[in-house]
ZAMARGU-4260 file (C-alpha; in steps of 0.2 Angstrom, whole numbers, plus 5000, padded with zeros to 4 digits):
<rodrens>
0) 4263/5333/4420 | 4257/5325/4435 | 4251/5307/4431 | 4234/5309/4438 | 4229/5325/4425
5) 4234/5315/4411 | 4222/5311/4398 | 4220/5294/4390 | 4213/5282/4381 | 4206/5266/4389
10) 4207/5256/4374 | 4217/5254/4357 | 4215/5246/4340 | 4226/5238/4328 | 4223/5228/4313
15) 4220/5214/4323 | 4217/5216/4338 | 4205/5228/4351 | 4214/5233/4368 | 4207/5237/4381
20) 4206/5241/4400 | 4195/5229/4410 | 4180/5233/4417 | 4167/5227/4426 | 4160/5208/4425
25) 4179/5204/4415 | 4182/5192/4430 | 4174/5177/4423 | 4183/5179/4406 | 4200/5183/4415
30) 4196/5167/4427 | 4192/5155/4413 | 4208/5160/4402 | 4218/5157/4418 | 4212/5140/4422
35) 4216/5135/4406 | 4233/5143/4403 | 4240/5140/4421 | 4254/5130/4415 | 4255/5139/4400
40) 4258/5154/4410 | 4269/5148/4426 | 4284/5157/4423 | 4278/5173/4418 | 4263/5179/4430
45) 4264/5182/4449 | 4256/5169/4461 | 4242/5178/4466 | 4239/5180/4448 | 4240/5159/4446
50) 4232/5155/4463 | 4215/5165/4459 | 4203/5149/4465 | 4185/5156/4455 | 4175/5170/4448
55) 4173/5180/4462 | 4193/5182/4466 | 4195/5186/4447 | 4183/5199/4449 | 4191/5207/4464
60) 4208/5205/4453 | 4201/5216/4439 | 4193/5228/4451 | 4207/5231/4459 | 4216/5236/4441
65) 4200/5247/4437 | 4206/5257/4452 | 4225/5257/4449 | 4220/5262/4432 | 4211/5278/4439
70) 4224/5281/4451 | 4238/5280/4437 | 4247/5265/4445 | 4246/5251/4434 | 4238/5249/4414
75) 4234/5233/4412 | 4225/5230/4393 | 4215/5213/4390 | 4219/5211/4370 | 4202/5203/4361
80) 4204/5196/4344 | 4192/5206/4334 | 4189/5191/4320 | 4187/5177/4331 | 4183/5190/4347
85) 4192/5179/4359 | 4204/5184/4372 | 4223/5184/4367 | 4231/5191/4379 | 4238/5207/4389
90) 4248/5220/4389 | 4254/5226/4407 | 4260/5245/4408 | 4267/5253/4425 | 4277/5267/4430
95) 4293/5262/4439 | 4298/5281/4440 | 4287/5294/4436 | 4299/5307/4436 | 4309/5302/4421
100) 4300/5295/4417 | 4301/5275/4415 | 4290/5264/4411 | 4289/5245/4412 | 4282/5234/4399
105) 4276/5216/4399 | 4266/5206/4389 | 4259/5188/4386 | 4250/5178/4374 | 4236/5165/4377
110) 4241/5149/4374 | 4231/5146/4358 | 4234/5165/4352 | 4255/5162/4350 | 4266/5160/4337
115) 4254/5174/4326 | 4262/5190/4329 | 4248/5196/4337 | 4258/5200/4352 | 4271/5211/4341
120) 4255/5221/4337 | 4251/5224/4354 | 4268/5230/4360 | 4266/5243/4344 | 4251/5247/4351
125) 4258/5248/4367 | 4271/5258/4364 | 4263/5271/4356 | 4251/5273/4370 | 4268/5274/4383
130) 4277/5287/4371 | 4262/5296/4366 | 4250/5297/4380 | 4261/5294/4395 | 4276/5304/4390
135) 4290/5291/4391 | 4307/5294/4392 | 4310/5275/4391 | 4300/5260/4391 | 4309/5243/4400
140) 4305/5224/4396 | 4312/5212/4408 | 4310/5192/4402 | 4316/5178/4411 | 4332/5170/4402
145) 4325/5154/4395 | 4309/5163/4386 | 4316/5165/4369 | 4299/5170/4362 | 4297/5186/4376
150) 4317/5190/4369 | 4310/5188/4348 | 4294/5200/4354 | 4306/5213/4362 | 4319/5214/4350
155) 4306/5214/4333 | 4299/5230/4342 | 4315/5239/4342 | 4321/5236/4362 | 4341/5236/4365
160) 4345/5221/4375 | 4354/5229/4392 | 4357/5214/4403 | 4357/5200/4411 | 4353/5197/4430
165) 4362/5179/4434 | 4348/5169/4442 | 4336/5181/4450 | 4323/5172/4456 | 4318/5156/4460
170) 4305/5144/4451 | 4294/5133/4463 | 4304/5118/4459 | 4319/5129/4466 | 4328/5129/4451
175) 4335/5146/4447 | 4328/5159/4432 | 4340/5173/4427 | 4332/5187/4419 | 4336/5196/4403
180) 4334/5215/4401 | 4329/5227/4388 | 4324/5246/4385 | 4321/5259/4372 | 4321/5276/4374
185) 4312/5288/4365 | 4324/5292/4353 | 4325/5274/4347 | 4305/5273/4347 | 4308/5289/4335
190) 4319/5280/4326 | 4307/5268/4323 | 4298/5280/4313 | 4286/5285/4327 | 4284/5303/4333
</rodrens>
């Protein structure tokens, strides 16, 4: 099916946690959390992510996934605590090839949300929602090398390690990050138990 007649939802639940797309007025939320998690955050999100300078830029940021959400580009889902109702995290779904198709996965906590499984609970949620409503035939996580937390996340959910890429990028200190690979196909997500 065509990406752009699929039907889906824009936000999931767990036991913990409320997923969702953002919407409008999100960027003062998403600027605030950046602010603070900058460092926290350095290795794992894109520059223009880290480099957002205020509100307005943030809101620009998440208008911008609003659209590539419409246009079946990108899924990004900000995950809100429903006990303490703060933000935790995100979820970030896009189609590397539609054909197949394969989808990539990443996924972050905030920096006072780790260490509590909530981020496992989002990548069940997640994966569900990539299976389910998106009709994967394999979902891919890549990690940098030295983030043993994004490996522990990957490989609780049931991903197959599938490589390593020796130093593939370069940190702004210039050392070098290699980066780890992992996958699941839909058999192993069946496997799982999941249908």
């Amino acid at each position: 099916m065509h990406p752009l007649l699929l039907h889906i939802p824009t936000s999931l639940e767990t036991e913990r946690l409320h997923l969702r797309a953002y919407r409008e007025g999100d960027g003062r939320e998403y600027f605030a959390m950046i602010r603070k998690n900058r460092e926290h955050l350095a290795h794992v999100m894109p520059d223009f992510v880290l480099g957002l300078k205020d509100e307005e830029e943030a809101e620009i940021l998440i208008r911008h996934w609003m659209a590539d959400w419409a246009a079946r580009n990108r899924f990004c889902l900000g995950m809100w605590e429903k006990e303490e109702g703060g933000f935790a995290g995100e979820i970030y779904i896009q189609a590397m090839d539609w054909e197949v198709p394969v989808i990539e996965l990443g996924y972050y906590a905030e920096v006072d949300h780790q260490g509590r499984g909530l981020v496992s609970e989002a990548v069940g949620a997640a994966l569900d929602f990539i299976f389910g409503h998106l009709g994967a035939h394999k979902v891919c996580v890549t990690c940098d090398n030295a983030n043993v937390k994004s490996h522990r996340v990957a490989e609780r959910c049931g991903f197959v390690e599938e490589g390593l890429l020796r130093d593939q990028k370069r940190r702004p200190d210039g050392t070098f990050i290699s980066s780890k690979f992992y996958g699941m196909l839909r058999g192993d997500y069946e496997a799982l138990g999941k249908t």
